[in-house]
ZAVO-313093 format. One line per field, with one value per residue (C-alpha): x negated, y, z; residue in one letter. Coordinates in steps of 0.25 Angstrom, whole numbers. Layout:
% ZAVO-313093
c1 <- [X, ...];
c2 <- [Y, ...];
c3 <- [Z, ...];
code <- [A, ...];
This chain:
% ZAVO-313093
c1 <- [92, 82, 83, 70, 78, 89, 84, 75, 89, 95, 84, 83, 97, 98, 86, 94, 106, 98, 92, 105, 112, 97, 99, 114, 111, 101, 111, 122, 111, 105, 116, 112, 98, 103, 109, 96, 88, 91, 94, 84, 70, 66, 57, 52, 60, 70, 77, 72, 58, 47, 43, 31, 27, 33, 22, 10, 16, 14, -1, -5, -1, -9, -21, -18, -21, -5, -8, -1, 0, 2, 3, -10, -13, -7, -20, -18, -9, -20, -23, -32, -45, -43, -53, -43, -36, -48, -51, -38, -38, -51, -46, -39, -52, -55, -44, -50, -51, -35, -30, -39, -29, -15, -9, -9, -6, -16, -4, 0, 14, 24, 33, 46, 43, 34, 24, 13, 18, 9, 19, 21, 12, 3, -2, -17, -15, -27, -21, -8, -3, -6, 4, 14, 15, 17, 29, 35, 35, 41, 53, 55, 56, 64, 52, 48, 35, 24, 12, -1, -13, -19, -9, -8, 6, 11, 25, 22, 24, 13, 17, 31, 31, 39, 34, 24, 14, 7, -8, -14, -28, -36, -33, -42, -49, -54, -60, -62, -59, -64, -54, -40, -27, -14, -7, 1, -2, -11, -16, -32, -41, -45, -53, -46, -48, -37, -36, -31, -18, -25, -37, -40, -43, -59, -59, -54, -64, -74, -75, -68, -74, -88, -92, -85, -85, -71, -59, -46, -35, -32, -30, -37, -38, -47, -40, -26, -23, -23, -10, -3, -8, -3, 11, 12, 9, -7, -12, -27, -36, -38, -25, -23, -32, -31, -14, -10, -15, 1, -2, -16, -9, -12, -6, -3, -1, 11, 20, 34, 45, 46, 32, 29, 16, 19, 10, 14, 8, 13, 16, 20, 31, 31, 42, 35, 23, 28, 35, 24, 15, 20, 33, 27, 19, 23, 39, 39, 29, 17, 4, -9, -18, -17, -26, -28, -33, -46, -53, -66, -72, -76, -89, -86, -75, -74, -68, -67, -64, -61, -52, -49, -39, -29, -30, -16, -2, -3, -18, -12, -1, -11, -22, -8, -6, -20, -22, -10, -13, -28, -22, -12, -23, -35, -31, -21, -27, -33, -45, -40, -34, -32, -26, -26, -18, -11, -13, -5, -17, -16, -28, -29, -38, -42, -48, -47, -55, -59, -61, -68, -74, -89, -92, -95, -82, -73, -81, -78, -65, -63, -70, -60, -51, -62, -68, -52, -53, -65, -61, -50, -53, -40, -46, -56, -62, -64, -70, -80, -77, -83, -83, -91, -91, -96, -99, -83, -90, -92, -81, -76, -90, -91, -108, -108, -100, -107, -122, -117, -105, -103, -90, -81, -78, -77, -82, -76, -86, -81, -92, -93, -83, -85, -93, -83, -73, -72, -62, -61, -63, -49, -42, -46, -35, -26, -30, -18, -11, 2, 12, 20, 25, 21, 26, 24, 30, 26, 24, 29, 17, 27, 25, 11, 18, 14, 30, 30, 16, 21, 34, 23, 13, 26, 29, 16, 14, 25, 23, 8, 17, 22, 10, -3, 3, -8, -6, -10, -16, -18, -4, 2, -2, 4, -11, -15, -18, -7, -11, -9, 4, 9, 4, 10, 23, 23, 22, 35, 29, 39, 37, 37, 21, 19, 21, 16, 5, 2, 8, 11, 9, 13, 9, 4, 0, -8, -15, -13, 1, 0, 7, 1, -8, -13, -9, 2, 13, 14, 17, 31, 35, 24, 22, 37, 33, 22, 32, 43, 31, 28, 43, 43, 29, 37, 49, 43, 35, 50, 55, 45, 47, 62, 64, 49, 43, 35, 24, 27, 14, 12, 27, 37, 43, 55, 58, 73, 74, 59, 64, 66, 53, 44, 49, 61, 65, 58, 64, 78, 66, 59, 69, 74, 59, 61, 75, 68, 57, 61, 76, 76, 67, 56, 47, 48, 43, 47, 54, 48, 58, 70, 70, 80, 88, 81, 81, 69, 60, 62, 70, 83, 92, 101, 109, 109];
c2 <- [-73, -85, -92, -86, -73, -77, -82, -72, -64, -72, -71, -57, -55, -63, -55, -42, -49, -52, -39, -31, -38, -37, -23, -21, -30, -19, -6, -10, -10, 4, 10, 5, 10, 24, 26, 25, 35, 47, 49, 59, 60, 74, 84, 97, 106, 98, 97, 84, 85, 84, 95, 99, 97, 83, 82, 85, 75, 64, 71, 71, 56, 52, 59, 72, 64, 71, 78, 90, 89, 101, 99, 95, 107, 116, 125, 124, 135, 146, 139, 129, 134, 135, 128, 121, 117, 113, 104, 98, 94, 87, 78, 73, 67, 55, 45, 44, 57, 60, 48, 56, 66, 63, 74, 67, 54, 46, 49, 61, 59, 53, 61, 65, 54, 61, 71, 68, 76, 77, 74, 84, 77, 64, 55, 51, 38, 31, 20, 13, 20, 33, 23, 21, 38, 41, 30, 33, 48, 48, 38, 46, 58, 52, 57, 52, 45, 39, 31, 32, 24, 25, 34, 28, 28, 29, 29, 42, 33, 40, 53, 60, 76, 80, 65, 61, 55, 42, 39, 29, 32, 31, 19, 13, 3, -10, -23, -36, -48, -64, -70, -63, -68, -62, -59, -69, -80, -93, -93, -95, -84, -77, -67, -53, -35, -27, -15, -2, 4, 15, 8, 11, -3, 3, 2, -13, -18, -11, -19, -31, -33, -24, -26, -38, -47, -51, -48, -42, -39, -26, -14, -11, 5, 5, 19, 13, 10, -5, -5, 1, -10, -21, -16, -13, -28, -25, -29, -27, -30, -44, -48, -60, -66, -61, -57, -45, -38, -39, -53, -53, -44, -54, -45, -32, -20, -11, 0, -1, 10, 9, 10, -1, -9, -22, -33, -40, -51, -67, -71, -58, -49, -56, -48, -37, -43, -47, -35, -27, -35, -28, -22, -6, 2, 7, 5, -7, 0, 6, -4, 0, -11, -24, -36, -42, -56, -55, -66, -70, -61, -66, -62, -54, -45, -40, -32, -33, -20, -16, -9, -12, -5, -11, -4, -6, -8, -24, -26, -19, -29, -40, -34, -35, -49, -55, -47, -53, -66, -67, -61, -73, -83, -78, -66, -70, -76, -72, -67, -56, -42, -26, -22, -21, -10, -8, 6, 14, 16, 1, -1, -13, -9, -20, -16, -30, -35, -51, -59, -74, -72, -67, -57, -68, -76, -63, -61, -73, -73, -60, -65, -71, -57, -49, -59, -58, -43, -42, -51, -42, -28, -24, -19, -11, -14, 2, -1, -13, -25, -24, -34, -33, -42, -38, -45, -45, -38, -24, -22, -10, -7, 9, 8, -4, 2, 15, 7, -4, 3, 17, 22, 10, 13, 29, 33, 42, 53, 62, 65, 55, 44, 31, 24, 13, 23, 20, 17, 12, 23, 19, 23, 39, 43, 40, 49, 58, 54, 57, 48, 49, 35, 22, 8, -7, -20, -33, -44, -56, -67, -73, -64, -69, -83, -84, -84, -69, -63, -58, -49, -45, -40, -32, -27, -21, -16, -9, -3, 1, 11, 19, 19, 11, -3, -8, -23, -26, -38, -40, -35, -48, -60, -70, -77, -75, -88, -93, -92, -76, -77, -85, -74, -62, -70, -69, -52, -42, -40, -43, -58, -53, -51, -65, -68, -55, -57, -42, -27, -18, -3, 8, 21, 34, 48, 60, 69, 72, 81, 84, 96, 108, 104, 113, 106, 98, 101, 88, 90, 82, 79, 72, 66, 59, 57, 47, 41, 38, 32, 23, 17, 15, 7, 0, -4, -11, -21, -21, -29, -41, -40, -33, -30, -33, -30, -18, -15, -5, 1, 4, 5, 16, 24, 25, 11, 9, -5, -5, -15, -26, -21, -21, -33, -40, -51, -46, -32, -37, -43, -31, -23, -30, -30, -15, -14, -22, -14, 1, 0, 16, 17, 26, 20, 25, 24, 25, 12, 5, -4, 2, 15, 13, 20, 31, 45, 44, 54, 44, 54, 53, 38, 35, 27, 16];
c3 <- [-91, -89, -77, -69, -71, -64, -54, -52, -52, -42, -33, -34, -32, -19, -14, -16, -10, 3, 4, 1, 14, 21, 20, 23, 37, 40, 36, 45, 58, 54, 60, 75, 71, 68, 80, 88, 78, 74, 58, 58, 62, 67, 58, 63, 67, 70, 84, 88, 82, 94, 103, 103, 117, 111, 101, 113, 121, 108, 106, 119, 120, 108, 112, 104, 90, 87, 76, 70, 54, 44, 29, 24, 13, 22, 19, 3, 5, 7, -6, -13, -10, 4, 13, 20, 7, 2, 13, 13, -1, 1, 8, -6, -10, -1, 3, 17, 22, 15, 24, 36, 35, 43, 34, 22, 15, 4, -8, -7, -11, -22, -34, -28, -17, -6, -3, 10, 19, 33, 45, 56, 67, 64, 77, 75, 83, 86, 93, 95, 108, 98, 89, 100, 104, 90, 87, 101, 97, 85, 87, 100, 92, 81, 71, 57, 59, 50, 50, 41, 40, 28, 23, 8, 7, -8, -1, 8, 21, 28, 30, 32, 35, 47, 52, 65, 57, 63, 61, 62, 52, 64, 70, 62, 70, 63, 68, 62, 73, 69, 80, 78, 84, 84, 96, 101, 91, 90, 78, 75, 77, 64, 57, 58, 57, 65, 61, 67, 56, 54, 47, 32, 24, 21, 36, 37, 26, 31, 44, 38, 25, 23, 37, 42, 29, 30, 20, 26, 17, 13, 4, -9, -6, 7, 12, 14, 29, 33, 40, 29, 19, 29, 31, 15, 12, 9, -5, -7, -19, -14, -11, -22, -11, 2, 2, 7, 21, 26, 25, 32, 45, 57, 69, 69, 80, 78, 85, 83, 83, 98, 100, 105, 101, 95, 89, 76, 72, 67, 81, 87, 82, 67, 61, 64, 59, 47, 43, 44, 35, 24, 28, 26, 33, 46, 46, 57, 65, 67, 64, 75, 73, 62, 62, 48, 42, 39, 28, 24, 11, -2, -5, -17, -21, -36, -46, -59, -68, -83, -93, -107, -118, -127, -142, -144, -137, -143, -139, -125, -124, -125, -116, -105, -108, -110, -95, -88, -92, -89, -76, -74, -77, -72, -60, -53, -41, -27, -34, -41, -36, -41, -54, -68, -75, -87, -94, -101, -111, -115, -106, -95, -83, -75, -59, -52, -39, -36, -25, -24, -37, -41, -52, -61, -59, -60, -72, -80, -76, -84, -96, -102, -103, -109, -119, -124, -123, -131, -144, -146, -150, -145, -132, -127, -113, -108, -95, -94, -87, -75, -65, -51, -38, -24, -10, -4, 7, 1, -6, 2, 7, 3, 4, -4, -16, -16, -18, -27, -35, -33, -36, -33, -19, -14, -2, 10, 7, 20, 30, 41, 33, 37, 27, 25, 20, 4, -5, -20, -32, -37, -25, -26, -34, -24, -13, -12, -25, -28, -34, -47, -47, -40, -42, -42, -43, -40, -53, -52, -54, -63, -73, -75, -80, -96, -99, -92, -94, -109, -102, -90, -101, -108, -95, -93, -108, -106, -93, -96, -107, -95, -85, -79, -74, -62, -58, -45, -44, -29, -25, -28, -21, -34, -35, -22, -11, -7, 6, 5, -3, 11, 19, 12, 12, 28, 25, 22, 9, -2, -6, -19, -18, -16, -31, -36, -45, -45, -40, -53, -49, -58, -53, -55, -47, -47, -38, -23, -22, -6, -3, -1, -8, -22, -32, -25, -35, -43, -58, -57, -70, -76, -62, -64, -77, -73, -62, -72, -81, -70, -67, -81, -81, -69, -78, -89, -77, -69, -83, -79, -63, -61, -46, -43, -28, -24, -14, -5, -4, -21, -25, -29, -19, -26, -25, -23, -19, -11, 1, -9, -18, -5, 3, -6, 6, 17, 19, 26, 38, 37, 39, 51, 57, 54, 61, 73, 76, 70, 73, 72, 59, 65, 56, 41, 28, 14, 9, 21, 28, 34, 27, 18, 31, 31, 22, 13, 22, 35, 42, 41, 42, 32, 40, 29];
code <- [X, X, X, X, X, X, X, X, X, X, X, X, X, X, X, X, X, X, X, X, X, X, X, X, X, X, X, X, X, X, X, X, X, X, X, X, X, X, X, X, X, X, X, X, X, X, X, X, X, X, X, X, X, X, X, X, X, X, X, X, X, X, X, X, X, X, X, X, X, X, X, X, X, X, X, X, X, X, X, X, X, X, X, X, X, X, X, X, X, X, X, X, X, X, X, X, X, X, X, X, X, X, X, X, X, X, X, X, X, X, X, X, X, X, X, X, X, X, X, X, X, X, X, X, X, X, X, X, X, X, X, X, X, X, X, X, X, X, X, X, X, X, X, X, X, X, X, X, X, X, X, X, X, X, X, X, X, X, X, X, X, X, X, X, X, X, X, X, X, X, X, X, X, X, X, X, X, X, X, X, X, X, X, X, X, X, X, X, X, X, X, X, X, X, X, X, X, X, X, X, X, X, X, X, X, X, X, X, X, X, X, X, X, X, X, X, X, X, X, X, X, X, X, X, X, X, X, X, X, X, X, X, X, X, X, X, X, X, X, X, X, X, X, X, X, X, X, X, X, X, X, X, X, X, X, X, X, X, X, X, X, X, X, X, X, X, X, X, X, X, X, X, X, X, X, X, X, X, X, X, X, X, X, X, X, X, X, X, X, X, X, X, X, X, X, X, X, X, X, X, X, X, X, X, X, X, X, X, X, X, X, X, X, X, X, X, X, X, X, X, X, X, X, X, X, X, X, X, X, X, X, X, X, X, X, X, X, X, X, X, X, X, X, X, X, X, X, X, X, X, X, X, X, X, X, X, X, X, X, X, X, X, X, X, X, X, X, X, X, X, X, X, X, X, X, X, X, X, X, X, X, X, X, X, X, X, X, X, X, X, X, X, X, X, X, X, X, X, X, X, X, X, X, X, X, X, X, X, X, X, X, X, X, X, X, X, X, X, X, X, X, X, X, X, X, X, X, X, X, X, X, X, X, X, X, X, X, X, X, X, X, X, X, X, X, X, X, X, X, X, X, X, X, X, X, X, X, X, X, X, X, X, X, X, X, X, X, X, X, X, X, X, X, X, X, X, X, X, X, X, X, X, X, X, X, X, X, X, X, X, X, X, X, X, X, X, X, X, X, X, X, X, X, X, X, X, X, X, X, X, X, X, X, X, X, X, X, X, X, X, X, X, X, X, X, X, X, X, X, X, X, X, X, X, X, X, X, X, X, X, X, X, X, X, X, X, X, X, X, X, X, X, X, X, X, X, X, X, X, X, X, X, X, X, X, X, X, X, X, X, X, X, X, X, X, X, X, X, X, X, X, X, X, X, X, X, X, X, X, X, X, X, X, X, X, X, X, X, X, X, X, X, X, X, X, X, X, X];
C-alpha cells in the first residue's frame, strides 16, 4: 500500500474512532430523553390522537387556515375520466401549481422507500404566531409533524400520512435591504434579501436579481423552496464562485420545539446558527424568515452546450480522458458550473453555465477541445456547439427568454400566475417523478492530479457501462475563491466539499407513481433493475473515492452510514445542538440528525 493510502487509512480510521464514541456519548443520554416523550407518536384512531373539539380550537387560533387533507386521487376512484380525476391529474403538468397543492409532494415517491402520502391535517401558516400554534399543538399532542416549503424532497421529508403537516408556501414574502445588520452584532451594514421560508427561488431572483440587479446565491431549479436549499448546504449553478447559500445565511428566524421564537445569527445563538446552515431541513426547528448575503452581478451569465459520440469503446475511453484533462486545466475555477455527463451510448454531453466571461472568451477557451475533436474522425459532435452569453440581469427573467430564446425557460401558464413564475426546460421531468435509484458521492480534487486522471477516466469508462454518470461541477467548491471555501468551512456541511472538485450523481426514475392515481402501479422488476444498474455505476467511481461524502439533498436513501457521508466531523456537534434544542425529538426527518433513535416512519423510539 503506498504511503498516501495509508495515511488516508489512518485518517479515516481515527474519523470512525471519533465518531463511534461521538455516538455512544449520545446513546447513553437518550434514555433521560425517552422518559419525557412518549415511544409513540399518536395516529388516528388512536386513544391519544386529538379531539375534534381539539382540532377547532388549533383552527380557530390560526384563523381557520387548519386544513383537513384527503388523499389527493381520491376521486380517481369513480375512474380516470372523471371530472375531478381529471382535474387532479392536471395539476401533474406544472411544477408550480403541484407545489400549490398541500396534498402532494414535487417527487412523488421512491422504490420500496416512500410513497407521498397527504397527512391527516396541514396548517397554511401565513406567519410565525401561525408557526408557534402549530409546533405547540403537535409536541402537546405527542403528533408526528412536518414541514414543506418547496416541497422537493427526494428523501420524502415533506410529507408523512397520519402526520399534521406544517406549511409554510405562502409566507413567501420578499424584500431586498441595502443596510442589514444582524441582531445583536456590530458588524458593518451590508447589502441583503430576507426572505419569508416559504419563498420559492424564482421569487427571491425575481426581486434580487431581475428587478434589483444584485446576485444572491441560490438553487439552480427556481421551484425549490429557499429555506430548504439553506439548511441542505445550498449548491446553485454558480457556486465555484459564490459558495453555497448555507454559507451566505446572515441571521435567521426559527421556532424551536418548545415554540418559542428564537433568532440565529453569528452573534446570537451561533450553535443554532451554525447548525442550521447545512445541518437538514427542519430537524433543529422550524425556519420563518432568513436574511441572505447579497453580491454585486456580473454583467453576463453564459452557458455553453454540446454533445459528441465516441465510434468506439477506445476513441470513448480517450473522449473521457481528453475531457477530464481539458477540465483540470482550463474549468476548474469560479467561472465554470453545471455538468457534463457521461453516457452509456459512448456519448459525452456537455450542458455547462459561466460567469465573469463573455461569449467570445468562453468561446475561445473551448477551441482548443473541439479543434482536437475535429482532426480525429473517431468522434462525431451530434449536437452543435453552442455557446451564448446574456446580461447577468435576465437570466431568470421569464419575459426575457420567451422574446429572445423561446424554449429555454417554461412559463407558469395557469390563469392569473405571476409573471415571474418560470422555470428551466430541463427541470419538467421532474414534476412528480418517481425514483428507481439516486446516488452521489463527492470526488476528491485529487483525482484531477496527472498521476490519477488515468484511474478517474477508468472509473468513469467503466461506470458509463452500467448507467448515465453526471458530474456536478458546481457542487464542489475545489476551484472556487478562497474566500468561499472559508465561508462554507463555518457551515455543518461535510468539510469533505471544501476539496471536492465536483458531485457525481448516478440516477434514474420514471413517471409520477402517486397513489390513487391511474396508472400508479409501478412496474417493479425492471424498475429494481435500473436501481441495481446504478449502484453498480456507483461501484466502479467508489474504486477511486472509497468511503466518499454525500449531499443530503441528491443522495441514496438507503445510505447506511449517512451521518458520516452528510456531515463526517460535524455530526457529534450537530447532534448535541439537536439534543439542546429538540431533547424529545419532535422534529423528524429521514437520516436527519437524531433519527437514528427513531423507527424509520418517525413514530416509534427505538430507545438506541
Amino acid at each position: 500500500m503506498k504511503r498516501r493510502d495509508l495515511l488516508k487509512a489512518a485518517t479515516l480510521s481515527a474519523l470512525q474512532i471519533a465518531l463511534s464514541g461521538a455516538f455512544a456519548q449520545l446513546a447513553s443520554a437518550a434514555p433521560a430523553a425517552i422518559q419525557n416523550f412518549g415511544r409513540s407518536r399518536v395516529r388516528p384512531g388512536d386513544p391519544g390522537w386529538p379531539s375534534q373539539a381539539s382540532w377547532e380550537g388549533l383552527r380557530q387560533e390560526v384563523g381557520g387556515r387548519l386544513l383537513t387533507l384527503a388523499p389527493f386521487f381520491a376521486a380517481c376512484d369513480a375512474g380516470p375520466t372523471a371530472p375531478a380525476c381529471s382535474e387532479a391529474l392536471a395539476h401533474l403538468k406544472n411544477s408550480f401549481d403541484l407545489g400549490d397543492q398541500p396534498g402532494l409532494t414535487q417527487t412523488s415517491g421512491w422504490l420500496d422507500a416512500w410513497n407521498s402520502q397527504a397527512s391527516a391535517y396541514a396548517l397554511a401558516a401565513h406567519d410565525t404566531a401561525d408557526v408557534v400554534a402549530a409546533v405547540n399543538f403537535a409536541r402537546r399532542h405527542n403528533l408526528r409533524l412536518v414541514v414543506k416549503g418547496g416541497g422537493h424532497s427526494y428523501q420524502g421529508t415533506s410529507d408523512a400520512p397520519d402526520s399534521l403537516l406544517l406549511w409554510t408556501r405562502q409566507m413567501n414574502e420578499v424584500r431586498l435591504q441595502t443596510d442589514f445588520v444582524a441582531q445583536g452584532c456590530a458588524a458593518p451594514p451590508q447589502a441583503a434579501v430576507t426572505l419569508g421560508a416559504g419563498a420559492m427561488w424564482s421569487d427571491a431572483y425575481d426581486v434580487v436579481t431581475t428587478r434589483g440587479g444584485r446576485y444572491v446565491q441560490g438553487g439552480g431549479c427556481t421551484t425549490v423552496g429557499v429555506a430548504g436549499l439553506v439548511q441542505s448546504g445550498g449548491f446553485g449553478s454558480f457556486s465555484k464562485a459564490y459558495g453555497t447559500a448555507a454559507a451566505g445565511l446572515l441571521e435567521a428566524e426559527l421556532v424551536t420545539a418548545d415554540g418559542q421564537v428564537r433568532i440565529a445569527n453569528a452573534c446570537t445563538n451561533p450553535d443554532l446558527f451554525w447548525a442550521i446552515k447545512g445541518g437538514g431541513g427542519s430537524s433543529i426547528g422550524v425556519l420563518t424568515r432568513l436574511t441572505l448575503r447579497t453580491r454585486d452581478l456580473p454583467a453576463t451569465f453564459g452557458a455553453v452546450f454540446f454533445t459528441v459520440k465516441a465510434s468506439s469503446d477506445a476513441a470513448y475511453r480517450a473522449l473521457i480522458a481528453r475531457l477530464l484533462a481539458f477540465y483540470a486545466g482550463t474549468l476548474c475555477n469560479p467561472h465554470w458550473g453545471e455538468q457534463i455527463a457521461f453516457n452509456t451510448d459512448n456519448t459525452l454531453a456537455v450542458s455547462l453555465v459561466f460567469q465573469g466571461l463573455d461569449q467570445k472568451q468562453a468561446s475561445d477557451l473551448w477551441a482548443p477541445f473541439l479543434e482536437w475533436l475535429r482532426a480525429h474522425s473517431d468522434y462525431a459532435i451530434e449536437k452543435p456547439f453552442q455557446c451564448m452569453a446574456l446580461p447577468a440581469r435576465h437570466f431568470w427573467n421569464v419575459a426575457f427568454f420567451k422574446k429572445h430564446a423561446p424554449g429555454l425557460m417554461v412559463g407558469d401558464d395557469r390563469p392569473g400566475a405571476p409573471a415571474h413564475h418560470g422555470l428551466w426546460k430541463g427541470d419538467l421531468g421532474e414534476a412528480g417523478w418517481f425514483i428507481h435509484g439516486y446516488q452521489s458521492a463527492w470526488m476528491p480534487a485529487a483525482l484531477l492530479q496527472d498521476q490519477r486522471q488515468a484511474d478517474l477516466t477508468e472509473a468513469v469508462f467503466q461506470a458509463s457501462r452500467h448507467w448515465r454518470v453526471a458530474f456536478h461541477f458546481n457542487k464542489g467548491l475545489a476551484g472556487a475563491p478562497a474566500a468561499e471555501i472559508d465561508a462554507a468551512r463555518q457551515t455543518a456541511t461535510n468539510p469533505a466539499v471544501l476539496d471536492a472538485f465536483a458531485l457525481v450523481i448516478i440516477a434514474g426514475g420514471g413517471k409520477p407513481q402517486y397513489p390513487g392515481m391511474p396508472g400508479a402501479v409501478p412496474d417493479a422488476a425492471p424498475a429494481r433493475e435500473r436501481a441495481r444498474q446504478i449502484g453498480k455505476a456507483m461501484a466502479e467511481m467508489s474504486k477511486v473515492a472509497p468511503a466518499a461524502a454525500s449531499y443530503m439533498a441528491e443522495s441514496d436513501y438507503f445510505l447506511s452510514n449517512w451521518q458520516a457521508a452528510f456531515w463526517g466531523s460535524n455530526y457529534p456537534r450537530l447532534a448535541q445542538i439537536k439534543k439542546k434544542y429538540d431533547p424529545d425529538g419532535l422534529f423528524f426527518i429521514h437520516h436527519g440528525v437524531g433519527s437514528e433513535h427513531w423507527s424509520g416512519d418517525g413514530f416509534t423510539r427505538s430507545g438506541a
